[in-house]
N, CA, C and O atoms as a DFTB+ gen file, in Angstrom:
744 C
 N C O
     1  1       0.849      -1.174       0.000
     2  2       0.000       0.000       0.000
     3  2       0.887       1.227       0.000
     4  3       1.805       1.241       0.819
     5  1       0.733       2.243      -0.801
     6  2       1.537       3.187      -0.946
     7  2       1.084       4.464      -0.002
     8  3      -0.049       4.611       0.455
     9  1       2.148       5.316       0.189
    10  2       2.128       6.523       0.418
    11  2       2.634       7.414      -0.373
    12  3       3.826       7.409      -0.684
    13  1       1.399       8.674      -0.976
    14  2       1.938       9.414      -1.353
    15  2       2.882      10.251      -1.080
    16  3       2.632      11.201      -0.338
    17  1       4.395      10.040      -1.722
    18  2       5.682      10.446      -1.118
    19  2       5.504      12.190      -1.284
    20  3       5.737      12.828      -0.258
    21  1       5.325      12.542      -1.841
    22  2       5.197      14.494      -2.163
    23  2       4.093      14.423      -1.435
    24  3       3.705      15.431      -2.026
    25  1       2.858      14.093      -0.416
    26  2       2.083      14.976       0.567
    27  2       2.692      14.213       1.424
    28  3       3.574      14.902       1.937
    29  1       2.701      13.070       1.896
    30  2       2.966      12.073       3.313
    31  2       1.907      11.690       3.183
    32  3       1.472      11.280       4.259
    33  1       1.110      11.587       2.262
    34  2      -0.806      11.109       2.652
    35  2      -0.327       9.243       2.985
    36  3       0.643       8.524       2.745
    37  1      -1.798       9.091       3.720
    38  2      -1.892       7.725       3.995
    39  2      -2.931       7.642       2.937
    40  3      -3.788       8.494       2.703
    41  1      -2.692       6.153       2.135
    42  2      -3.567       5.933       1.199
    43  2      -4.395       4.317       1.606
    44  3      -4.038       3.291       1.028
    45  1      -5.218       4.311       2.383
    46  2      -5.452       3.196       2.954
    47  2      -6.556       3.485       2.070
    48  3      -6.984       4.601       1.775
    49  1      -7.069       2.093       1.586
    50  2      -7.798       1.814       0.954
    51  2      -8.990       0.210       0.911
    52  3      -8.675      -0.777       1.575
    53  1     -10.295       0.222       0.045
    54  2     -10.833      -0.312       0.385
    55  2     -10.353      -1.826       0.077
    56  3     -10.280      -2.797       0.830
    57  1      -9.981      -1.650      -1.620
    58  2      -8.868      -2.763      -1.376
    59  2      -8.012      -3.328      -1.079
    60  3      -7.865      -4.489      -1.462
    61  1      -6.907      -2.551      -0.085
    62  2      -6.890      -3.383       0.622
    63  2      -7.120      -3.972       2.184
    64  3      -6.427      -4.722       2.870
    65  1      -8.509      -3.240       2.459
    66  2      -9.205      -4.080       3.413
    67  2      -9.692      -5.419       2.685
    68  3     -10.077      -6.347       3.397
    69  1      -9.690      -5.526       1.597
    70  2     -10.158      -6.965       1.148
    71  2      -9.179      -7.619       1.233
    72  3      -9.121      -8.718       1.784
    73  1      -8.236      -7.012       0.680
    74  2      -6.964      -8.145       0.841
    75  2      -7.014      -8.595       1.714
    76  3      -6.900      -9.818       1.800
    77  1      -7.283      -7.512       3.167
    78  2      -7.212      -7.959       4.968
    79  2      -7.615      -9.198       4.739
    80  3      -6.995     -10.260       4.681
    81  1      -9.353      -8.778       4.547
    82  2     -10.314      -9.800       4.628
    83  2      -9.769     -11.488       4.225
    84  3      -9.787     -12.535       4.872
    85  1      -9.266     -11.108       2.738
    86  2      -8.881     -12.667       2.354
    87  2      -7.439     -13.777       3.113
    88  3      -6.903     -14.783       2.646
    89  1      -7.219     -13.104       4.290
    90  2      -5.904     -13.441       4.573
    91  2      -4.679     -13.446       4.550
    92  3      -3.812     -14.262       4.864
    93  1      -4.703     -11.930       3.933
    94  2      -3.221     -11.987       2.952
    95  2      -2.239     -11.163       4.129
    96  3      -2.492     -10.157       4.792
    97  1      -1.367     -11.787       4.098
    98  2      -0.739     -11.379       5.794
    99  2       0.227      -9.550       5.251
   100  3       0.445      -8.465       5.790
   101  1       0.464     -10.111       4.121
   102  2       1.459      -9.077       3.490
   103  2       0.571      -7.788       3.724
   104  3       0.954      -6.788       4.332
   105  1      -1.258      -8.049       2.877
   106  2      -1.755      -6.602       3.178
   107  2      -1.619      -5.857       4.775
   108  3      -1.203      -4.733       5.055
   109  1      -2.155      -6.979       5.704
   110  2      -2.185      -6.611       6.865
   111  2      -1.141      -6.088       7.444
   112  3      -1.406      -5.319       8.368
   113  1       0.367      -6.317       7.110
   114  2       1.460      -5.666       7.279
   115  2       1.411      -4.235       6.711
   116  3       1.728      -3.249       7.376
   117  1       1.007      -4.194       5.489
   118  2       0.464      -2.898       5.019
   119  2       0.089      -2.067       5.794
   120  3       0.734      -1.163       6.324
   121  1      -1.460      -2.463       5.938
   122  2      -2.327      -1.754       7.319
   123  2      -1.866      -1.439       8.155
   124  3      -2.165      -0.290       8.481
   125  1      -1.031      -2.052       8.909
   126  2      -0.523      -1.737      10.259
   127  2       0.708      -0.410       9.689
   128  3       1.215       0.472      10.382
   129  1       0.766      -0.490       9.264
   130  2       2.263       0.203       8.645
   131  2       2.066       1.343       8.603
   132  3       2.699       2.223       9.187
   133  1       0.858       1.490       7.667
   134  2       0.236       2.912       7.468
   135  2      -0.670       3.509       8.153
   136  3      -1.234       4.481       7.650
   137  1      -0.991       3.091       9.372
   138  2      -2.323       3.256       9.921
   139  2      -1.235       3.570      11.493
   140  3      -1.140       4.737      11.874
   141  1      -0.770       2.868      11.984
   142  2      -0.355       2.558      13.764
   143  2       0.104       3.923      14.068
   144  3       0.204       4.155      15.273
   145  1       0.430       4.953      13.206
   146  2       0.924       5.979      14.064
   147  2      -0.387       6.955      14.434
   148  3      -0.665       7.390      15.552
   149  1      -1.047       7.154      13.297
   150  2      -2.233       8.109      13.901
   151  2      -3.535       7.449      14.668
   152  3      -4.555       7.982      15.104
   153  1      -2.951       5.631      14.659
   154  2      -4.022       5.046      15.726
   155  2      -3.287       5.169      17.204
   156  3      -3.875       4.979      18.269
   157  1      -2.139       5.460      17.094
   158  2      -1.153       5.352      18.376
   159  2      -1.705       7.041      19.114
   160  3      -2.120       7.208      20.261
   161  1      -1.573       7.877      18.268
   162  2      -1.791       9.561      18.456
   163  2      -2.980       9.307      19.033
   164  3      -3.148       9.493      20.238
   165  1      -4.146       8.752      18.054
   166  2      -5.587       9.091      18.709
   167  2      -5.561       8.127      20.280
   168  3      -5.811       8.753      21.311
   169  1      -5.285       6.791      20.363
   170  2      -5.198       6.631      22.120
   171  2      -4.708       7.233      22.907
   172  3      -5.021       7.376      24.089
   173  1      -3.471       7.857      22.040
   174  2      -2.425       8.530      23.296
   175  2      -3.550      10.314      23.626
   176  3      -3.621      10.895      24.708
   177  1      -4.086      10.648      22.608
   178  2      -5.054      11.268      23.325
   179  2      -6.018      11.101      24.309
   180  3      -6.288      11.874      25.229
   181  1      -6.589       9.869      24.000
   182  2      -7.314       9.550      25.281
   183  2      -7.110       9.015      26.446
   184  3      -7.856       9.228      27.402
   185  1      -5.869       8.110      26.502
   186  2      -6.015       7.521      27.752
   187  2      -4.653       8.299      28.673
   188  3      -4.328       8.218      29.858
   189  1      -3.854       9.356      27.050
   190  2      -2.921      10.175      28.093
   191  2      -2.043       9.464      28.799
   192  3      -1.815       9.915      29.922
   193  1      -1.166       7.952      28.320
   194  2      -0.271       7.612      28.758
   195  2       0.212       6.335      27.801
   196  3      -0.174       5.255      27.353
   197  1       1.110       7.066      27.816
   198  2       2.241       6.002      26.158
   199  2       1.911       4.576      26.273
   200  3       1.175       4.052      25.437
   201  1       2.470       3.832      27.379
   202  2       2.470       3.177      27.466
   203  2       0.703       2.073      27.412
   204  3       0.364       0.897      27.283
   205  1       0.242       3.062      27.553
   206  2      -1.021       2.188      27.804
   207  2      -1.857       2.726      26.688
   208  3      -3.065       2.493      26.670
   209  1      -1.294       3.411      25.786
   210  2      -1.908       3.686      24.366
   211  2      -0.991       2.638      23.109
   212  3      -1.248       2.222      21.979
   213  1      -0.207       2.566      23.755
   214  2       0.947       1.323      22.972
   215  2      -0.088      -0.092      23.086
   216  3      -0.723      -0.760      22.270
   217  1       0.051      -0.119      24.022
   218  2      -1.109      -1.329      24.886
   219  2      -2.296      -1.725      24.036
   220  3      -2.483      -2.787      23.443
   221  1      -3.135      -0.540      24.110
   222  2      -4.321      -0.629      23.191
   223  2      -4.237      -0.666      21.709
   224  3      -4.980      -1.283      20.946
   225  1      -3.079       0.192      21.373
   226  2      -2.860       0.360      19.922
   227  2      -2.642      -1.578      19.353
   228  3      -3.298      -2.007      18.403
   229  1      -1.851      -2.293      19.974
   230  2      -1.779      -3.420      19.730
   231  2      -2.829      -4.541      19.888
   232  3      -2.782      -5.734      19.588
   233  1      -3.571      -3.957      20.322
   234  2      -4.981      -4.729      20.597
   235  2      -6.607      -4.705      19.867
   236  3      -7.617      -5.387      19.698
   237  1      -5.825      -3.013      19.522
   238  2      -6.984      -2.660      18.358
   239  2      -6.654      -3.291      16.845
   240  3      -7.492      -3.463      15.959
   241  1      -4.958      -3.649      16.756
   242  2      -4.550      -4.434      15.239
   243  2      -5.219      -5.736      15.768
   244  3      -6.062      -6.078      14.938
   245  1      -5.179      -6.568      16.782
   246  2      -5.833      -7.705      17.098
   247  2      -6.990      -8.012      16.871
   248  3      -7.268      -9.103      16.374
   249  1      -8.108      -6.901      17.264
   250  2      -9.147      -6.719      16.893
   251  2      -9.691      -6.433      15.251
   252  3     -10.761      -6.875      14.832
   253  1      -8.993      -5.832      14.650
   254  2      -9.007      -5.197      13.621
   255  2      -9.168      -6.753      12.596
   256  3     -10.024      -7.097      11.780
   257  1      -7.980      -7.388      13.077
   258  2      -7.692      -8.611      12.474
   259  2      -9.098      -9.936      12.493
   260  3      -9.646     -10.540      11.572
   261  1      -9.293      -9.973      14.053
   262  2     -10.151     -10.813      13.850
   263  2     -11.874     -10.463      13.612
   264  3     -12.656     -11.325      14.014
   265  1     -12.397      -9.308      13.015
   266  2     -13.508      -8.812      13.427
   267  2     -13.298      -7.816      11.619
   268  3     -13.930      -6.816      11.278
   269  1     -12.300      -8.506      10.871
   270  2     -12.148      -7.492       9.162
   271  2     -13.283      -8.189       8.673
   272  3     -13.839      -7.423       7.886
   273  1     -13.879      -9.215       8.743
   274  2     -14.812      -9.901       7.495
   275  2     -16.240      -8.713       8.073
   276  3     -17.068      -8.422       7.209
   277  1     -16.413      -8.143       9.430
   278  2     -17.291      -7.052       9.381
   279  2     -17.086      -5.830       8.702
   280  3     -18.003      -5.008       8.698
   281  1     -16.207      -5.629       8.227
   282  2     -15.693      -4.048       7.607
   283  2     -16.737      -4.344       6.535
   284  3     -17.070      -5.240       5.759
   285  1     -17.164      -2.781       7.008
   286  2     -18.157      -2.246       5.136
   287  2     -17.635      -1.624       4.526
   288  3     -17.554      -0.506       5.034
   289  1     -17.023      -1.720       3.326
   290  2     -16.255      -0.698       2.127
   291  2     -17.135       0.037       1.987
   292  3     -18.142      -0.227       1.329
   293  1     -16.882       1.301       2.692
   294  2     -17.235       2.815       2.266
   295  2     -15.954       4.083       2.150
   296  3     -15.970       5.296       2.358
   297  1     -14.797       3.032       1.677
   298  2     -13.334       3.866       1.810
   299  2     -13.231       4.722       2.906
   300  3     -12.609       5.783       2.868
   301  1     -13.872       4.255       3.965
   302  2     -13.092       4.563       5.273
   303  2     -12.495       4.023       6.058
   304  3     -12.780       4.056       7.255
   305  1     -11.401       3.318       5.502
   306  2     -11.147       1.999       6.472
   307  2     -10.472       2.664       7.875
   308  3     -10.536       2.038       8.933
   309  1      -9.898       3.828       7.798
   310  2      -8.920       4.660       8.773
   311  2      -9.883       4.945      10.134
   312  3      -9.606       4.726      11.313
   313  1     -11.209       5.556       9.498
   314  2     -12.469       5.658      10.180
   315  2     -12.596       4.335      11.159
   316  3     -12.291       4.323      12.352
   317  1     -13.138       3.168      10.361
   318  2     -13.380       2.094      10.947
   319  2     -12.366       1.664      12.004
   320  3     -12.719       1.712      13.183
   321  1     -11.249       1.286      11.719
   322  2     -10.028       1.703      12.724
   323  2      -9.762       2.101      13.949
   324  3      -9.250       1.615      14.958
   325  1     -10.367       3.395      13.527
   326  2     -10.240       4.841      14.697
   327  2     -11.494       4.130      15.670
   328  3     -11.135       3.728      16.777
   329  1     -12.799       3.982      15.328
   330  2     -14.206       3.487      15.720
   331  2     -13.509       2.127      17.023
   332  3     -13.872       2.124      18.199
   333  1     -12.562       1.167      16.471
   334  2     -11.899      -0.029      17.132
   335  2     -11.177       0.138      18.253
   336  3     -11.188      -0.414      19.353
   337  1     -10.594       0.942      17.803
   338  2      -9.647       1.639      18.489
   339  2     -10.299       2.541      19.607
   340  3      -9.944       1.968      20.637
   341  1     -10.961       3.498      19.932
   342  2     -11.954       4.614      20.662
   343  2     -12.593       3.520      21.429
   344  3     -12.587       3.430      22.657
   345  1     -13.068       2.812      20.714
   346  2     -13.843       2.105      22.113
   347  2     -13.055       1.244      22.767
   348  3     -13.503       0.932      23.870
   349  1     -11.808       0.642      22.405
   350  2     -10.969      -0.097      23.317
   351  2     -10.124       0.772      24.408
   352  3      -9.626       0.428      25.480
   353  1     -10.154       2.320      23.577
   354  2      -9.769       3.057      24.792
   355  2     -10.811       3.111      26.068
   356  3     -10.676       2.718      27.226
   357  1     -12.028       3.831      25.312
   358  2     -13.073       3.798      26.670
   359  2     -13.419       2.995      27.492
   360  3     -13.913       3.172      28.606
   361  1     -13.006       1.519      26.620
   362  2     -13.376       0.417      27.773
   363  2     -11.803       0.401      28.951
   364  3     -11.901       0.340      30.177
   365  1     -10.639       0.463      28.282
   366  2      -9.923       0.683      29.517
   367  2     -10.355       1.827      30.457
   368  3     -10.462       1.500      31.639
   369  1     -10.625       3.120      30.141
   370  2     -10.969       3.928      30.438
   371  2     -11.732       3.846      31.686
   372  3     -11.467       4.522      32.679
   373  1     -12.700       2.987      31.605
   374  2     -14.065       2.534      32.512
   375  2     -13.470       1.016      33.596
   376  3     -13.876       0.611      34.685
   377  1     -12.536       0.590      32.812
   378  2     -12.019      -0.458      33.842
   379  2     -11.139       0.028      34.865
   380  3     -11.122      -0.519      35.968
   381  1     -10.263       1.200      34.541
   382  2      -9.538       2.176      35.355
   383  2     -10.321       2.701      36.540
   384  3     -10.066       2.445      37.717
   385  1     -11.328       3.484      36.082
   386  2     -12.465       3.900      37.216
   387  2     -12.769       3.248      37.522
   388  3     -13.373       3.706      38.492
   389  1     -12.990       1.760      37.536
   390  2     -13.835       0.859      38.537
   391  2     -12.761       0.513      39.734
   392  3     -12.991       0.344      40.931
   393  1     -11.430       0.460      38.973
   394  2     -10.346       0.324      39.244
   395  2      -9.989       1.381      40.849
   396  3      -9.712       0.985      41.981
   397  1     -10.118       2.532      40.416
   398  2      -9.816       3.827      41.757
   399  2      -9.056       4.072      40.792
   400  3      -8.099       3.581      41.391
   401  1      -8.616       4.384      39.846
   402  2      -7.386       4.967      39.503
   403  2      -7.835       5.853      38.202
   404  3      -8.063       5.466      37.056
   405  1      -7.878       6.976      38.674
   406  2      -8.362       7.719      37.538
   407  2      -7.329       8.943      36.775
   408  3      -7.317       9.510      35.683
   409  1      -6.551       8.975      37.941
   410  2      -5.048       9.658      36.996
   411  2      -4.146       8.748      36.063
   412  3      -3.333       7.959      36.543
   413  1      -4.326       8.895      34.796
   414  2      -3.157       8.121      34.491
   415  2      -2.243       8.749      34.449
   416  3      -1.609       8.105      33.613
   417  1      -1.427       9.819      34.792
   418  2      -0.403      11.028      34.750
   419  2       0.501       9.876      35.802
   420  3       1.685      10.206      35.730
   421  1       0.344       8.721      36.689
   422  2       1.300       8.925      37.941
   423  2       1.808       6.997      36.913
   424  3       2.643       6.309      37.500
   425  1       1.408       6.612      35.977
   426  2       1.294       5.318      35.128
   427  2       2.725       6.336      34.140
   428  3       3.905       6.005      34.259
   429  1       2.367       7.303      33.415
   430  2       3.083       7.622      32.687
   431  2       4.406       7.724      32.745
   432  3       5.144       8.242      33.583
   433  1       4.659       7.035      31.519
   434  2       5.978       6.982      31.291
   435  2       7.211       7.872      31.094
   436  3       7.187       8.589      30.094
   437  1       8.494       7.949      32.051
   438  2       9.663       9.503      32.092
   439  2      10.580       9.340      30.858
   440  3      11.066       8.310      30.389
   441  1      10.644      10.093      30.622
   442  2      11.651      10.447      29.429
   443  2      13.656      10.415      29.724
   444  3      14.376      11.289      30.206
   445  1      13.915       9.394      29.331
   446  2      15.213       8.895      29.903
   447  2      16.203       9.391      29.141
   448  3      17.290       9.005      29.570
   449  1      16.294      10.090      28.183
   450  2      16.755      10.202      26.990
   451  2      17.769      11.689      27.936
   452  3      17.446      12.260      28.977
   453  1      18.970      11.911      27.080
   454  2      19.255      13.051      27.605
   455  2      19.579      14.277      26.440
   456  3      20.434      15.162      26.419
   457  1      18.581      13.934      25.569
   458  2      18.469      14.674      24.420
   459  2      17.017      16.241      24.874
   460  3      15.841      16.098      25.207
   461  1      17.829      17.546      24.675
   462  2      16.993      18.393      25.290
   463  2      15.543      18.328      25.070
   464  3      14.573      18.284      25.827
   465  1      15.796      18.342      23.013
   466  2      14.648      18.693      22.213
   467  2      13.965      17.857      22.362
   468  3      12.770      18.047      22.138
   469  1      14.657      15.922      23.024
   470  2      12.969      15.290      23.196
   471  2      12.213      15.796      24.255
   472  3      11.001      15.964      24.112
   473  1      12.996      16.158      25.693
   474  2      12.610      16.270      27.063
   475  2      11.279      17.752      27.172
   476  3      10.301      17.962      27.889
   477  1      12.008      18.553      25.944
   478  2      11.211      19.758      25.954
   479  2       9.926      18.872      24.826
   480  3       8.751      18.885      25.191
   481  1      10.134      18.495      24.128
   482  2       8.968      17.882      23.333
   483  2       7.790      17.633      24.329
   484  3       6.648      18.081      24.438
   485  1       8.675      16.580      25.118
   486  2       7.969      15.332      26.169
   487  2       7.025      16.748      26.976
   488  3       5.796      16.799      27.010
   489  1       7.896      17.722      27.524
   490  2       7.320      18.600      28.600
   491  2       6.088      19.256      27.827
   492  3       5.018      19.237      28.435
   493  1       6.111      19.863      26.493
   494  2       5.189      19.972      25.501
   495  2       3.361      19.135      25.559
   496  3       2.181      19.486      25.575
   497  1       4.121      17.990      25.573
   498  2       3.249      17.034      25.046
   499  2       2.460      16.887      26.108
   500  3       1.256      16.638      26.061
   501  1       3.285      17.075      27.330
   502  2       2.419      16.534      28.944
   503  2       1.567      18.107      28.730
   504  3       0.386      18.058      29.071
   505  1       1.822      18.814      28.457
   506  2       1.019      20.325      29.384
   507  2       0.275      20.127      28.129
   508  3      -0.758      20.662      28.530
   509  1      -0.060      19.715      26.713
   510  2      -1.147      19.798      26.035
   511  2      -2.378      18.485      26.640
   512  3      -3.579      18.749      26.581
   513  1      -1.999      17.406      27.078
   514  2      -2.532      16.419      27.562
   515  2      -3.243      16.947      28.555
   516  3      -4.464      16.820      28.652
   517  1      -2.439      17.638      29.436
   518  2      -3.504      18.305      30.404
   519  2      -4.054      19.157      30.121
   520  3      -5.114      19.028      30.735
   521  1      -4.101      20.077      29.543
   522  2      -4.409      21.567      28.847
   523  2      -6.311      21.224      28.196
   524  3      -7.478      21.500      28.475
   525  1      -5.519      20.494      27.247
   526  2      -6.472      20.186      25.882
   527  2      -7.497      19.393      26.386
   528  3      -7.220      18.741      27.393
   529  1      -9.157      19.249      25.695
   530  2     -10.114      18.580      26.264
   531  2      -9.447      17.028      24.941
   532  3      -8.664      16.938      23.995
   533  1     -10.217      16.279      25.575
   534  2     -10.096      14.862      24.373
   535  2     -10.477      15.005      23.280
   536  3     -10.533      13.923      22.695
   537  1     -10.844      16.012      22.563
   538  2     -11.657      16.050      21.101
   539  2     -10.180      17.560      20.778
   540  3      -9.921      17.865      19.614
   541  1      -9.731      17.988      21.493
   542  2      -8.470      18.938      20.982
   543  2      -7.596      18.046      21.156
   544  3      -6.960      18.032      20.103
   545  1      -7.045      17.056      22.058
   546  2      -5.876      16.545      21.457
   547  2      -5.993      15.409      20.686
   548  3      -4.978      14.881      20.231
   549  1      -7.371      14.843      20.421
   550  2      -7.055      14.166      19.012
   551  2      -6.573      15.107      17.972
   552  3      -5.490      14.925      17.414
   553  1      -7.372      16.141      17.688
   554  2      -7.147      16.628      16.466
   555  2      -5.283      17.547      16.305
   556  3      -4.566      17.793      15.335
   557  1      -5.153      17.785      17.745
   558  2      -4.241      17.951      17.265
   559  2      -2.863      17.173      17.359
   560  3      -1.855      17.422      16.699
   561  1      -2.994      16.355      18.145
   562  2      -2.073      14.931      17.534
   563  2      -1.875      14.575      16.418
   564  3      -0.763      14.462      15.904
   565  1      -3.128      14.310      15.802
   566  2      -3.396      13.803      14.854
   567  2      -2.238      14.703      13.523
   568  3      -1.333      14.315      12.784
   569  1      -3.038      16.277      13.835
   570  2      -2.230      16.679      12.564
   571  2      -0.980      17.109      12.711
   572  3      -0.135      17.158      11.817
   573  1      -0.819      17.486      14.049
   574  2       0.903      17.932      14.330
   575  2       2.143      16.604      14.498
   576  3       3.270      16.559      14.006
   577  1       1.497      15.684      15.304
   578  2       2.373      14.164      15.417
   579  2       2.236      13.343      14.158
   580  3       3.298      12.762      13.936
   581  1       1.176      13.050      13.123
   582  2       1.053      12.388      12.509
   583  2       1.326      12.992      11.125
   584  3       1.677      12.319      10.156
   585  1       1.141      14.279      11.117
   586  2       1.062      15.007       9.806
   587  2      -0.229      15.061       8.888
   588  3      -0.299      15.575       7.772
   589  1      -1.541      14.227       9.808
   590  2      -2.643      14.219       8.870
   591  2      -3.120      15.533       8.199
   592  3      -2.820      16.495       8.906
   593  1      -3.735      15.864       7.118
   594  2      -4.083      16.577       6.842
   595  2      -5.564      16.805       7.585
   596  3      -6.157      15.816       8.017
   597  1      -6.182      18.235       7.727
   598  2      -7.470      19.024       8.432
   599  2      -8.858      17.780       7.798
   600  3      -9.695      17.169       8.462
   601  1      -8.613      17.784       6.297
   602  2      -9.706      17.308       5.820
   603  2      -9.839      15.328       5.778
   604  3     -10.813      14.605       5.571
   605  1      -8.300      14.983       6.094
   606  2      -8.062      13.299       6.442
   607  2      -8.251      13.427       8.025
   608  3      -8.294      12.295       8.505
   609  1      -8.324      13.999       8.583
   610  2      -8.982      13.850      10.459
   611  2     -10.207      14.241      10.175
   612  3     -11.143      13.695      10.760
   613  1     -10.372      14.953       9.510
   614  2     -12.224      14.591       9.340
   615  2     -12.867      13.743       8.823
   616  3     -13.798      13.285       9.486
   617  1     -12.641      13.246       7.542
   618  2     -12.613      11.750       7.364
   619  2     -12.510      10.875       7.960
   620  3     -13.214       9.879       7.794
   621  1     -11.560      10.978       8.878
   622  2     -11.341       9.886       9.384
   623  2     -11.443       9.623      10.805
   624  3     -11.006       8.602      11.336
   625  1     -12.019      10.554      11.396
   626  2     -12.795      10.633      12.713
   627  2     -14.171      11.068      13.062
   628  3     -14.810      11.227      14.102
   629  1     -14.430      11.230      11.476
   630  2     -15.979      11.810      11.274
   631  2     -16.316      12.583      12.109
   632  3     -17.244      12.346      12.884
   633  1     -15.722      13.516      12.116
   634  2     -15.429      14.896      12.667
   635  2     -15.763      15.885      11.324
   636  3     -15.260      15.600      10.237
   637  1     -16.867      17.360      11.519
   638  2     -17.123      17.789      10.227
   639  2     -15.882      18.696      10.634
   640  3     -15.313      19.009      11.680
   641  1     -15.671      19.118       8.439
   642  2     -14.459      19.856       8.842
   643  2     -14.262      21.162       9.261
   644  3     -13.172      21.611       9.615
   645  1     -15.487      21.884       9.218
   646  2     -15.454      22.868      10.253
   647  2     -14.972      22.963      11.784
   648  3     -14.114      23.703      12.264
   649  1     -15.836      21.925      12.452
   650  2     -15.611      21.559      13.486
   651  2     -13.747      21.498      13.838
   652  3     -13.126      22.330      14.499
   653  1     -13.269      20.453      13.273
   654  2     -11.784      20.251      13.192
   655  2     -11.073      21.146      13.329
   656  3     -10.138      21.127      14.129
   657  1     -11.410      22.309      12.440
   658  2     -10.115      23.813      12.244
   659  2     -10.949      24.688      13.297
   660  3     -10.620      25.873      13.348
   661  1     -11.916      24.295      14.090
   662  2     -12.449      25.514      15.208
   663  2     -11.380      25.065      16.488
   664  3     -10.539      25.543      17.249
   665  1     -12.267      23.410      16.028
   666  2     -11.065      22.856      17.774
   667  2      -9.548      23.074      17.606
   668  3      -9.066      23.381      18.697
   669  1      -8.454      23.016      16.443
   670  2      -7.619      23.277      16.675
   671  2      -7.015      24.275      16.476
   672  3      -5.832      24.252      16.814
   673  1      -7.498      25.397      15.928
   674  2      -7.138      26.742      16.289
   675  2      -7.299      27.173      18.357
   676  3      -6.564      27.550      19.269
   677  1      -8.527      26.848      18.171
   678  2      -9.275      26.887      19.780
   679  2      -7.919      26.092      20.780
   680  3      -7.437      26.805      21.661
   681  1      -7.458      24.928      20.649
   682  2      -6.572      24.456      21.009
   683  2      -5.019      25.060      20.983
   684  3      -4.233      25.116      21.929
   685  1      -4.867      25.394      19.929
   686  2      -3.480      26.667      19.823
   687  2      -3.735      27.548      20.874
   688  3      -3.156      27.597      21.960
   689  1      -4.734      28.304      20.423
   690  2      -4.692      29.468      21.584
   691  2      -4.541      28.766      22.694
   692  3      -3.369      28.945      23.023
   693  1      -5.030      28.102      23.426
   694  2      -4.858      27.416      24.968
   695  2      -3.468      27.174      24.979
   696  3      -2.777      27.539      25.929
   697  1      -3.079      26.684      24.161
   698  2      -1.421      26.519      24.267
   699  2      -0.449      27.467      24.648
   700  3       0.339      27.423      25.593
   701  1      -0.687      28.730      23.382
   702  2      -0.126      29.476      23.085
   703  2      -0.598      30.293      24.902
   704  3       0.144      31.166      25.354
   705  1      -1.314      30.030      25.355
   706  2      -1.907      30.714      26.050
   707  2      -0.994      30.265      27.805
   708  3      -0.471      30.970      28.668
   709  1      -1.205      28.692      27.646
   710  2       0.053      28.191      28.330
   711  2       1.099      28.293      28.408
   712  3       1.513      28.001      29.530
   713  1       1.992      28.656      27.572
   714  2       3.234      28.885      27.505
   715  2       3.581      30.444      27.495
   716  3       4.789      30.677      27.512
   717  1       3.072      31.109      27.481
   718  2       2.714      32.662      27.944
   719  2       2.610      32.481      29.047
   720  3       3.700      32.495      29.618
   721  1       1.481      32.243      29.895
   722  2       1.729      32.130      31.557
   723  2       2.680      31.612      31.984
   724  3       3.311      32.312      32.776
   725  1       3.290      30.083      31.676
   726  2       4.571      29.960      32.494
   727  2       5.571      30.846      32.420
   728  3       6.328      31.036      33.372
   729  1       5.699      31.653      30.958
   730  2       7.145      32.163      30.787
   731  2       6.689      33.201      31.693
   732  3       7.433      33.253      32.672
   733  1       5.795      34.003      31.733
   734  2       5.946      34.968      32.567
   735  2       5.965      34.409      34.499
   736  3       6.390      34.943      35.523
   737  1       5.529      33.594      34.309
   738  2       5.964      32.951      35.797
   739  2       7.411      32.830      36.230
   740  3       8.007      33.246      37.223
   741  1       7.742      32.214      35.301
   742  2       9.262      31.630      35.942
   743  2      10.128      32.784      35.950
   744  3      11.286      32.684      36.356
């Protein structure tokens, strides 16, 4: 399955969810290939901890796998995906709260690296996690970590595309808005 090399587009397609369908291990390597990073972005929006969006991300290809002969070709396979994926978050989500444990911030994983630009990334990434509601840091995961384009996160989260460029402008400012208060703090 290709990617268009001059945009970065993901070109997931309906054929080859059939391929999925027929067993062909090669497509499914495909799928995963082109798909795991902006399915990795959208958990790591919701459940807000790497490790346990890694977790799910591998469970939603599991799922994906055994539950393809349900896929309906309406060339959204990214959609369908995302749909697998969202609810395997919410169900951890809900097993957590039954759990007592409703921070995952103290689960999350430290940045060991002694490279600045990841640590400032990492510090980035935590204050949008907290910052941002769950419908701003999908979208903007999605297009800043993944590179999706405004109108492929709407597609593919069936999100209209209005909606999309309100929340992540709306989301900038909060940012922009964050990092203004600390600097003048410190």
């Amino acid at each position: 399955m290709p990617i268009d090399e001059k945009q970065g587009k993901i070109l997931l397609t309906d054929t080859l969810m059939a391929r999925v369908m027929e067993g062909d291990d090669q497509a499914f390597a495909e799928l995963y290939q082109q798909s795991h990073y902006p399915v990795y972005c959208l958990l790591l929006a919701i459940v807000k901890n790497p490790a346990t969006a890694e977790d799910l991300m591998q469970d939603t290809y599991l799922s994906v796998k055994k539950s393809i002969q349900n896929y309906v070709p309406q060339g959204k396979p990214l959609a369908w995906i995302f749909t697998i994926a969202r609810n395997l978050a919410y169900m951890e989500l809900r097993r957590e709260q039954r759990r007592g444990t409703e921070d995952f911030s103290e689960h999350e994983d430290v940045e060991s690296s002694d490279d600045i630009s990841g640590v400032i990334d990492n510090i980035v990434l935590r204050n949008a996690m907290r910052i941002l509601d769950e419908k701003e840091r999908k979208i903007v995961l999605l297009h800043v970590v993944t590179g999706l384009k405004f109108t492929e996160i709407s597609k593919a989260a069936e999100i209209p595309l209005g909606t999309v460029l309100s929340c992540y402008h709306r989301a900038i400012r909060k940012l922009h808005k964050s990092v203004n208060e600390e600097a003048q703090d410190a």
